[in-house]
N, C-alpha and C positions, 0 to 999 in steps of 0.2 A: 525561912523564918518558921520558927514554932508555931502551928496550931494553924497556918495560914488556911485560910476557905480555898476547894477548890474550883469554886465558880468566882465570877468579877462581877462588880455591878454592872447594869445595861446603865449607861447616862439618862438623866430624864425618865426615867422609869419605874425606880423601884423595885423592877424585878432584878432575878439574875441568872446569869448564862450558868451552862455547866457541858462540859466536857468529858461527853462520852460517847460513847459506839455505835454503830446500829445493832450489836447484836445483843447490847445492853437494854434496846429498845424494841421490841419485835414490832413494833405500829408504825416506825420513824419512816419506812421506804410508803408507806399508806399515808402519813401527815404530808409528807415532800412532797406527792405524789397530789394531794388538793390543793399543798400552797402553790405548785406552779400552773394549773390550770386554772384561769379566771372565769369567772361567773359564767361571759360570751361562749364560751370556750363548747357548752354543751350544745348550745344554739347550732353550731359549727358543725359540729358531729352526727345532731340529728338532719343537719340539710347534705352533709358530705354522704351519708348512707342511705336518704330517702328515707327515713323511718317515721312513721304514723306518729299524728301527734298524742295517741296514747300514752304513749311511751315519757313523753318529756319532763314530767315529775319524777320520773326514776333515773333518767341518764342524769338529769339537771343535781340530783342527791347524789350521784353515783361517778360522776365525770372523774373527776382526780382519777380516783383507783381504776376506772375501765382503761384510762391513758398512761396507767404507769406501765412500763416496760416488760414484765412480767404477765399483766393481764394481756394486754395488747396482744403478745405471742402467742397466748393461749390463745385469743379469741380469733388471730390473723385467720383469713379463711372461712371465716364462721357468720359473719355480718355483712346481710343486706337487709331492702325493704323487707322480704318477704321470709325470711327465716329469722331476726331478730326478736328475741323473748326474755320477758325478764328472768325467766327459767332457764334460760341458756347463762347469759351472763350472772348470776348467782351461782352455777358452777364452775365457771369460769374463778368467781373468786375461790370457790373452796378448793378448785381444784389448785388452785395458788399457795394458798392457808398449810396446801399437805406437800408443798413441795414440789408436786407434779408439773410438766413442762409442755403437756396437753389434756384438753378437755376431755374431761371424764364425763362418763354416764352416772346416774344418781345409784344404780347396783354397785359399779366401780367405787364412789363415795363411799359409800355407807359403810363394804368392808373393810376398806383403808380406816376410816375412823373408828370402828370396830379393832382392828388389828392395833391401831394407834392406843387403843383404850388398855390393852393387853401388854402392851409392851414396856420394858422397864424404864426407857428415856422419858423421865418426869417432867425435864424441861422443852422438852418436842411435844409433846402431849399437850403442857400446861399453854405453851406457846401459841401452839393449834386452839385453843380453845377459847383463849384470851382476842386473839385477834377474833376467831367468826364471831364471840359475844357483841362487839363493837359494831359489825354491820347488823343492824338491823334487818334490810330484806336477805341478805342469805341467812341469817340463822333461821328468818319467818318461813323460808321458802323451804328448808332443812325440816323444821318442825311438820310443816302443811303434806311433805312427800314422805315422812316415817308416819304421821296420822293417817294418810291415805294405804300405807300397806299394814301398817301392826295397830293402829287406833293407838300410836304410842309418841310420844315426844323426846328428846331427850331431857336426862336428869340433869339439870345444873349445877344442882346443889350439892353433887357427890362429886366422888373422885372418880369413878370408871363412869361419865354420863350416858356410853350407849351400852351399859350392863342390861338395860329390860327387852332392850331390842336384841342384844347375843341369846338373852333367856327366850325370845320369843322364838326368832328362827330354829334354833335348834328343839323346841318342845315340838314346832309343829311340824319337822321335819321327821321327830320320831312317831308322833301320837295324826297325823292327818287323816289317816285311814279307820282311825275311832275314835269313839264316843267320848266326851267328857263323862266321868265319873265323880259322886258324890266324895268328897274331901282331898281331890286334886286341887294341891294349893297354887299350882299354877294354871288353872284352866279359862284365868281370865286372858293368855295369853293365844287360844284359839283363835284360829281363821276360817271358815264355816265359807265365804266366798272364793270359785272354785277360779276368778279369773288373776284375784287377788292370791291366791295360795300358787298358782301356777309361776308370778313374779315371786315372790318369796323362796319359791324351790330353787328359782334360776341363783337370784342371792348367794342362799346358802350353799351351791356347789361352787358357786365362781369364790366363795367364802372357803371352803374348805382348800380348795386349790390353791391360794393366794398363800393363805398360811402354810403350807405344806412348802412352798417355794419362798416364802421369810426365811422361816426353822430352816431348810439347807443353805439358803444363801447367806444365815447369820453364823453359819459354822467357817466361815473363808477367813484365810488369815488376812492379813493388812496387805499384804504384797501380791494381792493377785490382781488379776489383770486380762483383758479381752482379746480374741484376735478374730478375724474374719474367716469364714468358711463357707461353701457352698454347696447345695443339696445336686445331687449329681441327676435325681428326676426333674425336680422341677426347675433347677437352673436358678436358684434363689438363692440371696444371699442370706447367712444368719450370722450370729456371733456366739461368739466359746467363752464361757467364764473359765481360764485357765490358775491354777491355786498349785504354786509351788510348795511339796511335802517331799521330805524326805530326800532329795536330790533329783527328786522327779518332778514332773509335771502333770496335773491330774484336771481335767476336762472335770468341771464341776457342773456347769449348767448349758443350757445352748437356750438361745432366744432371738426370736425373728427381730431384725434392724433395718434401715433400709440403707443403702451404698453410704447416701450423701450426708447421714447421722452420724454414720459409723466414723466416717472421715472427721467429721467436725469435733467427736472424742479421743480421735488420734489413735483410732486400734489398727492403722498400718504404720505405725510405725515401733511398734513393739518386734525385737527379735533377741529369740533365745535359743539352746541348744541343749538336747539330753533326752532324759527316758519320759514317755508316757504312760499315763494310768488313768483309770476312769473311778471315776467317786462312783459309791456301792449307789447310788441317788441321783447320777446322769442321766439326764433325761432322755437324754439323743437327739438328732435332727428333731427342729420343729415343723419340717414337712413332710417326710417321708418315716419320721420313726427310729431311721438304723442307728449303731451304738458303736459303728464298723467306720473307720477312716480310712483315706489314705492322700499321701502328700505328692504331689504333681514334682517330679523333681524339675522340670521346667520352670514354670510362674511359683512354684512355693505353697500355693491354694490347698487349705485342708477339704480333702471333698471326701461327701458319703461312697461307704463300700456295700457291693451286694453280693459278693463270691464270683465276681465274674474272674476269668482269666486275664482279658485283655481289659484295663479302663480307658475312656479316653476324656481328659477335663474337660469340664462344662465349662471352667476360663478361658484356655487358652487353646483348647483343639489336640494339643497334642494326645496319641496312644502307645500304650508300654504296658508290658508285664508288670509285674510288684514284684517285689523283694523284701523279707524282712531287715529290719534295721535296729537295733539296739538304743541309738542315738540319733534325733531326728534334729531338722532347723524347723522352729516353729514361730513362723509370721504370720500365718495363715494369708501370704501374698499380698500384692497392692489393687489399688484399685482399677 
């Protein structure tokens, strides 16, 4: 029928239903998440972990969301009597809010929302922002830890909110070593405390790094893809962003994993076949540094090279000369 509504009435009620998504609703997995825990429910959780009765105005407001599925994961490992804080669990949610799959540090935060603030996806941003408005203790707790290092808050009212905090790290990263001078229009953004400017320095490097590995890893086309590899000193596993170009395969990024992650992503079960090449922006092993491979033709294992004659892998034991190869199998082996 023409013009029909597409919600129905609820009987007895007045109101009415509607029929949509959760990605229509970025709060609905946070709403779900208080309707199914009951009131007791916090009761429950502060006797199950031993937690000081401190605490129980904040679990008591905060129960749904620390039990929904998402935070829980975050937090698994992280909760007892003696390390539970409401500082802990408020990154627990933001680290939620940004996607992330583990607790972050408040340096780790800050440039992810930093980077988030910068980046074109308007509705990941908007998303991100909408939801921490809503909880009250982490956006207070967000606010209380940027006053503590820049005497600065976030802006709400604008569109990039942590534009005065990117303006701060960066002024005092260039200007630390002098003087404010007379009609520096930024010089309310000095740090003059030397334990506070020591945290900020830290920031703005793990800041500059972070970005630097966006920008290359937002140049990957749609079809790349991970495989496993192992450092041939320390016997450690990592993983290879691998980015088919050109009928090649080109080693984009490497980053430490640990086995049992790696598995759960399914990067041994990728296998392909042809030439390699290294992006001008390969990092190389992330524990030894080298930029140098070579493939185990026993177990398949991408392992680091160091000009030796003879390798023997760190997988599987075998030892063999090398040969080049034009066309390799690249699994980077199983587990």
């Amino acid at each position: 029928m023409e013009g029909q509504a597409c919600g129905s009435a609820l009987p007895g009620t007045g109101l009415s239903s509607y029929r949509g998504t959760a990605a229509q609703f970025p709060l609905l997995d946070m709403l779900k998440a208080n309707m199914e825990y009951k009131e007791e429910d916090y009761a429950s959780f502060m006797q199950q972990y031993n937690l000081p009765e401190k605490f129980r105005s904040f679990v008591k407001k905060n129960i749904g969301e620390i039990m929904s599925s998402k935070v829980s994961n975050i937090l698994n490992g992280h909760i007892d009597s003696t390390s539970f804080s409401e500082d802990m669990v408020c990154r627990a949610f933001i680290s939620n809010y940004l996607g992330e799959k583990k607790l972050q540090k408040w340096e780790q935060l800050i440039i992810k929302m930093i980077i988030l603030d910068g980046i074109a996806e308007e509705k990941k941003r908007t998303d991100f922002w909408y939801k921490l408005s809503k909880n009250f203790d982490a956006s207070k707790a967000l606010s209380e830890k940027l006053d503590k290092l820049f005497g600065l808050t976030p802006n709400f009212n604008t569109a990039i909110k942590m534009k005065n905090v990117a303006e701060s790290l960066k002024y005092n990263s260039i200007t630390q070593l002098l003087d404010a001078v007379p009609g520096d229009t930024y010089k309310q953004y000095k740090i003059c405390n030397s334990v506070v400017l020591d945290q900020v320095n830290k920031i703005y490097e793990l800041g500059t790094h972070k970005q630097k590995t966006y920008n290359d890893m937002s140049k990957l086309s749609k079809n790349a893809f991970a495989i496993m590899a192992m450092c041939e000193n320390t016997k450690e596993p990592f993983g290879i962003t691998v980015d088919p170009r050109e009928g090649s395969y080109a080693f984009a990024w490497a980053f430490k994993i640990k086995k049992e992650q790696a598995k759960r992503e399914g990067y041994d079960k990728t296998h392909v076949r042809g030439a390699v090449m290294f992006d001008e922006n390969f990092n190389g092993c992330p524990y030894c540094g080298s930029k140098n491979f070579y493939i185990c033709n026993r177990c398949g294992k991408v392992v680091c090279y160091h000009g030796q004659e003879v390798v023997s892998c760190p997988n599987c034991g075998s030892s063999s000369t090398l040969q080049a190869a034009d066309s390799v199998d690249l699994s980077g082996g199983g587990f």
